[in-house]
C-alpha positions as CSV (number, residue, x, y, z in Angstrom):
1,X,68.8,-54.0,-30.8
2,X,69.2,-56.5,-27.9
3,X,67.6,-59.4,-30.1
4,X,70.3,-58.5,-32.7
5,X,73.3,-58.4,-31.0
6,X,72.4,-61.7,-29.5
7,X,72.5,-63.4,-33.0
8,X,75.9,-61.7,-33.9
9,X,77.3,-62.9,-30.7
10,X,76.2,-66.5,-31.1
11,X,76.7,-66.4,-35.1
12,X,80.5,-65.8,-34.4
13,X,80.8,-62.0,-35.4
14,X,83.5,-61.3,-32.7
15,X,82.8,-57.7,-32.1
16,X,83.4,-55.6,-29.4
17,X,80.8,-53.0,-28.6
18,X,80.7,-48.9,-27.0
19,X,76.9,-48.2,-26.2
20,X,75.8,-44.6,-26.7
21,X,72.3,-43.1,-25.9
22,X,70.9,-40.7,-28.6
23,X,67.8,-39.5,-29.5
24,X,64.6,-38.5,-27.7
25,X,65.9,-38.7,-23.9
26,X,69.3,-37.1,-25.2
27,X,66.8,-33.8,-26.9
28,X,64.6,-33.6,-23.6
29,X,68.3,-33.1,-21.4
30,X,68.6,-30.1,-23.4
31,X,70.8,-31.1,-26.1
32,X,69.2,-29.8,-29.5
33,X,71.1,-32.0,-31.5
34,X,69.9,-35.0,-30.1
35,X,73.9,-36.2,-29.7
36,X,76.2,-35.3,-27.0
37,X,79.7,-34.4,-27.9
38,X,81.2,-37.2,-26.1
39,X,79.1,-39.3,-28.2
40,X,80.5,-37.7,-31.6
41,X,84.3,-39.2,-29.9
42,X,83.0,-42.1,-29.8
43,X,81.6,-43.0,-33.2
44,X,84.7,-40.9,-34.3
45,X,87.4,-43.3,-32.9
46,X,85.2,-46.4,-33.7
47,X,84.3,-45.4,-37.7
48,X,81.4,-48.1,-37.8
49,X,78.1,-48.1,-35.6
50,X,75.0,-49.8,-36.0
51,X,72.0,-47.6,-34.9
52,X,68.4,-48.5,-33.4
53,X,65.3,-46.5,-34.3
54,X,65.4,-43.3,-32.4
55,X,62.9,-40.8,-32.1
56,X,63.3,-37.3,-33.0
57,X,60.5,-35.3,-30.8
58,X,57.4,-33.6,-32.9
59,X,57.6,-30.2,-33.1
60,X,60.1,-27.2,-34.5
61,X,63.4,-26.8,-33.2
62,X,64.6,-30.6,-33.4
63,X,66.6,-31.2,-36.6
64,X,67.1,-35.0,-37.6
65,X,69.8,-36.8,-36.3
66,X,69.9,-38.9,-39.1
67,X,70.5,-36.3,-41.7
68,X,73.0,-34.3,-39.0
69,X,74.8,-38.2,-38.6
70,X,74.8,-38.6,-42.4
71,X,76.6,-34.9,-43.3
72,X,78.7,-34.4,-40.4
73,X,80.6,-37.7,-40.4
74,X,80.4,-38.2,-44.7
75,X,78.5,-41.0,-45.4
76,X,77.4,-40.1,-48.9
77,X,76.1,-43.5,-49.5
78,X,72.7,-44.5,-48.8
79,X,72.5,-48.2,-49.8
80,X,69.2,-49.8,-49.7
81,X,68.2,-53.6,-51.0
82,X,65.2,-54.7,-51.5
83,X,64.1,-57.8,-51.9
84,X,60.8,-60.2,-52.0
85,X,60.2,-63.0,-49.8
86,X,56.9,-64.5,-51.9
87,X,55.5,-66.8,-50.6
88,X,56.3,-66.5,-47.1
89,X,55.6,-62.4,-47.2
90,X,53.3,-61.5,-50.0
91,X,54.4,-59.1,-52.5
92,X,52.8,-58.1,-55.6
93,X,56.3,-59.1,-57.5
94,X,57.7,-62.3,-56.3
95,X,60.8,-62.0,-58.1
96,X,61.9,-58.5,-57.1
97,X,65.6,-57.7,-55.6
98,X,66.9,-54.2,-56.4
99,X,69.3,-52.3,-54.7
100,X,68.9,-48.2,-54.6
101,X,71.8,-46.3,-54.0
102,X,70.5,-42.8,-53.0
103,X,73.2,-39.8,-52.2
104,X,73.3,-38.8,-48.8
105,X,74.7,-35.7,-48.0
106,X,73.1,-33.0,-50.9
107,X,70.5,-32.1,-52.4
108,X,66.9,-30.2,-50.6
109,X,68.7,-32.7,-47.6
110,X,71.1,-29.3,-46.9
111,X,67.8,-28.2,-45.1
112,X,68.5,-24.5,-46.3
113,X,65.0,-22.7,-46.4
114,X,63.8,-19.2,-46.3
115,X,60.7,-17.1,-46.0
116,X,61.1,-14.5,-48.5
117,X,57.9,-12.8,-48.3
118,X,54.7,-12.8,-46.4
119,X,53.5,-15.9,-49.6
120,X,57.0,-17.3,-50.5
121,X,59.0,-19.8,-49.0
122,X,62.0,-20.7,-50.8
123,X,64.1,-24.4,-50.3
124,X,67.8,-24.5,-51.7
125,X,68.7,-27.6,-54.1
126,X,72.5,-28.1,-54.0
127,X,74.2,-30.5,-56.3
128,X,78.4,-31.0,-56.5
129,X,80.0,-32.3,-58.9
130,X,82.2,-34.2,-56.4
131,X,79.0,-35.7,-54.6
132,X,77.7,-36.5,-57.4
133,X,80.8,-38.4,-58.9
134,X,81.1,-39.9,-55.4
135,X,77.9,-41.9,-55.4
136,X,77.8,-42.8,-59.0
137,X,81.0,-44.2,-58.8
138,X,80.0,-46.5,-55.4
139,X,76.8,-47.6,-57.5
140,X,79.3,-49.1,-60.1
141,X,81.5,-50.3,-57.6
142,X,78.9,-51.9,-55.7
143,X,77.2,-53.5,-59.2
144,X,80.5,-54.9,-60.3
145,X,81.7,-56.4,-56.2
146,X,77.9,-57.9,-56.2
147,X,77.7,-59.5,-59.4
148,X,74.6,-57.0,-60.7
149,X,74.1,-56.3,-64.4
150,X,72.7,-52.9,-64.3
151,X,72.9,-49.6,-63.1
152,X,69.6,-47.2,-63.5
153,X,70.1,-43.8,-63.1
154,X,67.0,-41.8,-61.5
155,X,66.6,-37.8,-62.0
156,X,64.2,-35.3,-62.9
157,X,66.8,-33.0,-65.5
158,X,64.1,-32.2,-68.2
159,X,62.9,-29.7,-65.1
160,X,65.9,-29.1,-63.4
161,X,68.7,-29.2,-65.9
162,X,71.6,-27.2,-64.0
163,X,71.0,-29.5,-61.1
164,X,69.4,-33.1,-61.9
165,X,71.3,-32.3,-65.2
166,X,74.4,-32.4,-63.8
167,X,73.9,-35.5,-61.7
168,X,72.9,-37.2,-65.2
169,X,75.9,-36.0,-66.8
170,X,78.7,-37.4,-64.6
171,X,76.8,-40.8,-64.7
172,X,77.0,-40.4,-68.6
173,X,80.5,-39.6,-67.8
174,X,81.1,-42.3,-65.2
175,X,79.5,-45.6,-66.9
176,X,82.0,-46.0,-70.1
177,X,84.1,-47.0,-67.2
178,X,82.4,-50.1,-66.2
179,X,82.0,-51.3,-69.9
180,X,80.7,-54.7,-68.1
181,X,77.6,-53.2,-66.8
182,X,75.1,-52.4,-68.3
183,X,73.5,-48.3,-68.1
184,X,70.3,-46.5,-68.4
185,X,68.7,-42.9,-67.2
186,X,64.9,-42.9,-66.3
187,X,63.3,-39.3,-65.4
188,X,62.2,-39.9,-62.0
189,X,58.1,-39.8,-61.9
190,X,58.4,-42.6,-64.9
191,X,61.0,-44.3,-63.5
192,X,59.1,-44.4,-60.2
193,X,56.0,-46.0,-61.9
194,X,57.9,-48.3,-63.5
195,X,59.7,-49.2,-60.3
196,X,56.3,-50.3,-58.4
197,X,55.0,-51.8,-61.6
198,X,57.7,-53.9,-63.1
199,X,60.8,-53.8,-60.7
200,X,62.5,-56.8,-62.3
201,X,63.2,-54.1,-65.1
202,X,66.0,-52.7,-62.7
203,X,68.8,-54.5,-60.6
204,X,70.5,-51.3,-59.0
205,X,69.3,-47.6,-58.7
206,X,71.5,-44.4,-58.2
207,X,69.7,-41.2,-57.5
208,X,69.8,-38.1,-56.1
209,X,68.8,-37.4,-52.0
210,X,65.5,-36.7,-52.4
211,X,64.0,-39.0,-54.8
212,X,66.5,-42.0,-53.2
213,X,64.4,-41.4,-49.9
214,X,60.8,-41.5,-51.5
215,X,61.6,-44.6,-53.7
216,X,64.0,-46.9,-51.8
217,X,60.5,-46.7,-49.2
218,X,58.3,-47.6,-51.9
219,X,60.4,-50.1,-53.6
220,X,61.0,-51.6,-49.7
221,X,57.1,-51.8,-48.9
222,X,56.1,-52.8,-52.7
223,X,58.9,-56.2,-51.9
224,X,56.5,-57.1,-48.9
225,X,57.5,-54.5,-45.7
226,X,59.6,-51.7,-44.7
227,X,59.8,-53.8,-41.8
228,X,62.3,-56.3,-43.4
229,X,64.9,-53.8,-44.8
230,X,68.3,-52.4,-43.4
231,X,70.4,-49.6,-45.2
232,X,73.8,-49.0,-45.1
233,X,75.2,-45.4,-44.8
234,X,78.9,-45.3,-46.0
235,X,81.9,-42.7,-46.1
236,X,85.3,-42.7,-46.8
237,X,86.2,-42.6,-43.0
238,X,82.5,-44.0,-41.2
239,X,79.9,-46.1,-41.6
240,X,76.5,-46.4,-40.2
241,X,74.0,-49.7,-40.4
242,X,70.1,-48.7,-39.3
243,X,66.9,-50.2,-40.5
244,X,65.4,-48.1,-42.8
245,X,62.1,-47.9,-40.9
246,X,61.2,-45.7,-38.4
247,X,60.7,-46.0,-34.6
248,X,58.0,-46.7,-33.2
249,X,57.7,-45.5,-29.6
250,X,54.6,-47.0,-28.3
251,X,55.7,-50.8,-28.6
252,X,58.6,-50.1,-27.4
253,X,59.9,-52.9,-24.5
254,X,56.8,-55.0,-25.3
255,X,58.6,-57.6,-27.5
256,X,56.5,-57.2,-30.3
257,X,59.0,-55.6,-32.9
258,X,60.2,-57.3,-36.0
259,X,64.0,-57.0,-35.5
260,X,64.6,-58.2,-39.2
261,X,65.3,-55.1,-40.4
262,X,68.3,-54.1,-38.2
263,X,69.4,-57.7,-38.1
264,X,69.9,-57.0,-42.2
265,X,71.4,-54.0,-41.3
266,X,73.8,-56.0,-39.3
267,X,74.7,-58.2,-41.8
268,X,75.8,-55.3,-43.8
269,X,77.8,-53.9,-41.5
270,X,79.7,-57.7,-41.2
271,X,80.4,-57.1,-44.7
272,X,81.8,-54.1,-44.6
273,X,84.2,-55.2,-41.5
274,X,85.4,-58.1,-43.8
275,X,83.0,-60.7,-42.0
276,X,81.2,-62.2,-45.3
277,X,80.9,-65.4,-43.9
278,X,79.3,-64.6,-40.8
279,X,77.1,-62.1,-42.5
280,X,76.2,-65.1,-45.3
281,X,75.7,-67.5,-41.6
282,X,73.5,-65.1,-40.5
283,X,71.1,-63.8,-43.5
284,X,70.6,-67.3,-44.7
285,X,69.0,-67.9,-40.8
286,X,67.3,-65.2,-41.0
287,X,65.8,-66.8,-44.4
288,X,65.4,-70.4,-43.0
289,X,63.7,-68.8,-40.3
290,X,60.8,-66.7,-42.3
291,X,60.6,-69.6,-44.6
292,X,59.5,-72.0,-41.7
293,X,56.7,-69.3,-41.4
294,X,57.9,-68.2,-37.7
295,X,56.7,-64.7,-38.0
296,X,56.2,-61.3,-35.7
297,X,53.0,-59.8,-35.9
298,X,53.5,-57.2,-38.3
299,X,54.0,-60.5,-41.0
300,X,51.9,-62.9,-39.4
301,X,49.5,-64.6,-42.0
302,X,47.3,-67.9,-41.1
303,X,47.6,-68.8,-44.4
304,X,51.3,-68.9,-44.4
305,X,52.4,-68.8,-41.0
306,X,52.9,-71.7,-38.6
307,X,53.5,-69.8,-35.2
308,X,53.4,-66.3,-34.4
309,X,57.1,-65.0,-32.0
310,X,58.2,-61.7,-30.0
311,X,61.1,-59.8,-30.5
312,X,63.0,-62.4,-28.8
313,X,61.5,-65.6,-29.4
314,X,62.3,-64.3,-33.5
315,X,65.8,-64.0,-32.7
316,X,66.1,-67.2,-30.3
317,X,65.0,-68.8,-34.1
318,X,67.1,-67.6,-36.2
319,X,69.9,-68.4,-33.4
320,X,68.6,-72.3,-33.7
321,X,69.1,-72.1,-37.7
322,X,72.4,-70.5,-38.1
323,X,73.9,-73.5,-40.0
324,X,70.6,-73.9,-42.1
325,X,70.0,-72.5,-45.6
326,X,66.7,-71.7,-47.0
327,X,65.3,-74.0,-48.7
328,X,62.8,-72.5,-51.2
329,X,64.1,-69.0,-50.7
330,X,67.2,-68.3,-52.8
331,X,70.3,-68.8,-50.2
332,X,72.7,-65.5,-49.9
333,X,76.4,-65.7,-50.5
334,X,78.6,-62.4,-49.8
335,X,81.6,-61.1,-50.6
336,X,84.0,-58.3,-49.2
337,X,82.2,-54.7,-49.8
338,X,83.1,-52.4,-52.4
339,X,86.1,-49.5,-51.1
340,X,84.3,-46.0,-50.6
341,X,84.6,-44.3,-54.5
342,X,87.2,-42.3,-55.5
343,X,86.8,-38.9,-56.3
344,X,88.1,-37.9,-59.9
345,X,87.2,-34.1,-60.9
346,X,87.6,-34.1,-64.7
347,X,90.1,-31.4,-65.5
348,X,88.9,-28.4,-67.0
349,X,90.3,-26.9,-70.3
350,X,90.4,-22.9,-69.6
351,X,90.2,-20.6,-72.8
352,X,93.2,-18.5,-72.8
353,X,91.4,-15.7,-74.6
354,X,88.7,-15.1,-72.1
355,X,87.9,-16.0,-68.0
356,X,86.8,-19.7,-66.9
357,X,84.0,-17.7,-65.0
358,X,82.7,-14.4,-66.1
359,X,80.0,-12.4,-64.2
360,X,77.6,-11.5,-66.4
361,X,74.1,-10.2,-64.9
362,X,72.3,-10.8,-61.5
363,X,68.7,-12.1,-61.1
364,X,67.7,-9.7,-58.1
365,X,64.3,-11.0,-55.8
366,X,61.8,-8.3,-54.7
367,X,59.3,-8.7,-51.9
368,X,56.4,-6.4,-54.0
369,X,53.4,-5.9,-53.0
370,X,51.2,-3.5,-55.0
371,X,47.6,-3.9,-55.0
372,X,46.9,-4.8,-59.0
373,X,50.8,-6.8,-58.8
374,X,51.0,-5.4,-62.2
375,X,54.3,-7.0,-63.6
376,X,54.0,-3.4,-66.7
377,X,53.7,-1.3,-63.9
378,X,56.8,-3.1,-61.8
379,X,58.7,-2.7,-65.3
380,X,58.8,0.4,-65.9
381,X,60.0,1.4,-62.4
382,X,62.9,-1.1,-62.3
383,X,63.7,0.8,-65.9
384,X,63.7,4.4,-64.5
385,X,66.0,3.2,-61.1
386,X,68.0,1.1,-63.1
387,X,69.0,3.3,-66.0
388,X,72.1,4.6,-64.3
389,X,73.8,1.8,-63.0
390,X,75.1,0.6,-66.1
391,X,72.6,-2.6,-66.3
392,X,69.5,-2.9,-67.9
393,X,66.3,-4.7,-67.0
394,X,65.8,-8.2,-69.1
395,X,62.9,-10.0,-67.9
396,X,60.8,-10.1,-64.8
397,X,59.5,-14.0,-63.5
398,X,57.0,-14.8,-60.9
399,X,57.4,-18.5,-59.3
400,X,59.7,-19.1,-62.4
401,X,56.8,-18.2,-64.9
402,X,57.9,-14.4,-67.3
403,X,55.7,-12.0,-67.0
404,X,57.2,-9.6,-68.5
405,X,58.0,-8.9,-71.1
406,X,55.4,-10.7,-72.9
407,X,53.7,-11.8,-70.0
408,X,49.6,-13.6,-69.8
409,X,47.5,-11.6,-67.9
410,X,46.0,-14.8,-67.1
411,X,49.7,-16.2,-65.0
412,X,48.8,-15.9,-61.1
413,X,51.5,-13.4,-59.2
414,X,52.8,-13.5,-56.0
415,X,54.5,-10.8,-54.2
416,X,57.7,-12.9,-55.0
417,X,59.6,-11.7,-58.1
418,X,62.9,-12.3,-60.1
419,X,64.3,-9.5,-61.7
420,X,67.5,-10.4,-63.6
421,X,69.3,-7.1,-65.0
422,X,72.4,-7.6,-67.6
423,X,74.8,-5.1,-68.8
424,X,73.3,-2.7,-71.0
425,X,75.5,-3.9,-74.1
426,X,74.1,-7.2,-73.5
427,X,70.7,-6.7,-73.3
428,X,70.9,-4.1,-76.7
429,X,72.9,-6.8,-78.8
430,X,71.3,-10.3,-77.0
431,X,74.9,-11.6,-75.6
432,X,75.1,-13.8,-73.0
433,X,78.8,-13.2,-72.4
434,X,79.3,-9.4,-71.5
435,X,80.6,-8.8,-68.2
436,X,79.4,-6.7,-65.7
437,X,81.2,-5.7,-62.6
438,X,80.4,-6.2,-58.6
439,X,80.7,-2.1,-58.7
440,X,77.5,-2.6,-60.8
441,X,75.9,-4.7,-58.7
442,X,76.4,-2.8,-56.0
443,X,75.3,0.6,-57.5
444,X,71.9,-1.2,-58.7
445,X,71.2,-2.5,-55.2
446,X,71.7,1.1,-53.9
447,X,69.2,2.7,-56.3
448,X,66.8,0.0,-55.6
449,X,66.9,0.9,-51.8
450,X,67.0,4.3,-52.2
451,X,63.6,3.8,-53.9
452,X,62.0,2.1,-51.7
453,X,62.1,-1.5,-53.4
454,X,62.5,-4.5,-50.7
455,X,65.1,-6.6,-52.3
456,X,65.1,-9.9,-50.2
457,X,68.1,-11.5,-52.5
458,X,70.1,-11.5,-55.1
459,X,72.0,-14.6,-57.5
460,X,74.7,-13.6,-59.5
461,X,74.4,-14.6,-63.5
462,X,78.0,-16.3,-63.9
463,X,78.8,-18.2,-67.3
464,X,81.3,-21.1,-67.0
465,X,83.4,-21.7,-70.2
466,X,81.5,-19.6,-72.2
467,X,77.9,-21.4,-71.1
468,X,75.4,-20.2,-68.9
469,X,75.5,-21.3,-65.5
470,X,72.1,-20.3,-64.6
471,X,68.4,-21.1,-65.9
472,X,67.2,-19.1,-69.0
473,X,64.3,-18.3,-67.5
474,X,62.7,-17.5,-71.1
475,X,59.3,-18.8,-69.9
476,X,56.6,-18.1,-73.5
């Protein structure tokens, strides 16, 4: 950090600066969320921050400061480029520069978990329409303000279809709106592999929390080092520059540490403030200086390097060559940064003849636990308690595979199951649109307890204009 804000001082930047201490030293005074409040006034009233490495202690009880910073203050945007430096840094593809935008705020990222039963764990995966629109919408933005050609969308919605599948819809929704730029969906395991193999097949990336974390590393390290990347986490109100690598606690203070990564966070951040001729100033240094092959030790090479530098003596560089321009490298030229995306929640057309949202079932979860886990056996007994409550047993799943009816004898069980129950009229006449009543519900969970059946949670079957707003679950 102090080898950065040396070069913004002596590049021009102009900034005025409020130093906060978070992180590991803040956790061991007994703050569990690694931030004291003061500190949230501060970043609060100032709206952009750039953040060191911190270090969130090992063990349970510490929650991320990153993810809490990300959600708490709205910065949906996680933007991430990547670019080679060949020859100067090897990388398998000399030509690569992609940008990922990843979503910040959703996702498994909500950190919701559950132990269900003594085998089961369970993690929540929550997608909104308005995050997704949000990101999808900067991705655009931020291909049409940069000049880019392209926008790849990322997800994994042949699996998950209510969740990846809406994510994949509003950017089918989203792109006829930027007929300029080019458009494309990739499932994500294919899309990955194509990624490390042949990046130059993608110019920006906009995916979901989860997958944006694993790939914008991969793509990073695959371009020649995490080392050399900074990210850029924006909201409507806040913004937050970091490197995207890690912290690494025992080289700490011993001027060792490639600073390149938060000094291109930096430059971001100018950007963002309206500074896009410092941040050009700056960046193009920073190039002049790696092509001169004045490297730290996490890029030295003999064969390409001329002098191995410290923290400082790497900043003290790219202070010397702040009116330079690369010369092999290609030179950088920015302009002002796209505005945060405007949310627009496509209005929905409400049949007059029947509800918008209609209940029609519930999928109730049972911590069972008989010795032979017989999914018959569990049948029949959901049929006898059930049979007076108005609903009627449709299918039972274990870890999202039926088992009955028509279950395999050879499908593994675990003493986690789904039972969904649907009105009775449903289930006799295979509608997917009778509705049931939270009375219903109710009396069902009451005949379960009273017969001794551990129900650990329940989902209620809703359809949405008439379509299901759940997983079939039809399994064979």
């Amino acid at each position: 950090m102090a080898a950065t804000l040396s070069i913004l001082d002596l590049a021009g930047a102009d900034l005025g600066y409020d130093t906060i201490e978070i992180g590991e030293k803040v956790y061991e005074r007994g703050v569990s969320a690694g931030i004291e409040p003061e500190s949230w006034d501060t970043l609060r009233a100032n709206k952009v921050f750039l953040k060191a490495p911190i270090t969130t202690p090992q063990g349970g009880g510490f929650k991320s400061l990153n993810v809490t910073t990300r959600k708490t203050l709205g910065l949906y945007a996680n933007v991430r480029p990547c670019v080679a430096y060949t020859p100067f840094v090897a990388s398998k593809h000399p030509g690569m520069d992609v940008v990922i935008v990843r979503e910040n705020e959703e996702d498994t990222y909500g950190g919701i978990e559950h132990r269900q039963t003594s085998e089961v764990t369970q993690c929540l995966k929550l997608i909104s329409r308005p995050g997704c629109e949000k990101i999808v919408r900067y991705a655009f933005e931020y291909a049409r303000s940069t000049g880019r050609k392209r926008v790849s969308c990322f997800t994994k919605d042949n699996i998950m279809k209510a969740t990846d599948g809406l994510f994949h819809q509003v950017f089918d929704e989203i792109a006829p709106e930027y007929p300029e730029i080019e458009h494309d969906h990739w499932i994500i395991d294919i899309g990955a592999a194509m990624l490390a193999d042949q990046p130059e097949r993608f110019d920006v990336i906009v995916t979901p929390n989860l997958y944006g974390d694993i790939i914008s590393d991969i793509a990073a390290q695959i371009a020649g080092s995490v080392g050399l990347c900074g990210t850029s986490n924006i909201g409507e109100d806040c913004a937050m520059f970091e490197a995207i690598h890690g912290s690494a606690p025992d080289i700490a203070g011993q001027d060792v540490a490639n600073p390149s990564g938060l000094i291109l966070a930096a430059v971001q951040m100018l950007v963002h403030l309206g500074k896009p001729d410092v941040a050009e100033r700056i960046h193009n240094a920073l190039l002049a200086t790696i092509e001169d092959g004045i490297h730290t030790p996490d890029l030295y090479d003999p064969d390409v390097s001329q002098l191995k530098v410290g923290t400082a003596e790497f900043a003290d560089a790219v202070i010397d060559r702040l009116d330079l321009k690369p010369r092999q490298l290609k030179a950088v030229q920015y302009h002002t940064a796209p505005e945060p995306a405007e949310v627009k929640v496509l209005s929905r057309k409400v049949p007059p003849s029947k509800p918008f949202k209609q209940l029609v079932g519930v999928d109730v979860f049972l911590d069972w636990d008989e010795p032979r886990r017989d999914p018959q056996r569990l049948a029949a007994r959901l049929k006898y308690v059930s049979q007076s409550s108005g609903l009627e047993l449709q299918m039972i799943t274990n870890r999202g595979v039926k088992v009955w009816p028509s279950g395999f004898p050879e499908t593994f069980c675990t003493d986690h199951w789904r039972c969904r129950f649907v009105p009775r009229q449903a289930h006799e006449k295979f509608e997917q649109d009778v509705s049931t009543t939270p009375k219903q519900l109710i009396l069902l969970l009451t005949h379960l307890d009273n017969h001794g059946l551990d129900v650990i949670k329940t989902e209620n079957l809703y359809t949405f204009d008439g379509k299901p707003g759940y997983s079939l679950g039809q399994g064979q």
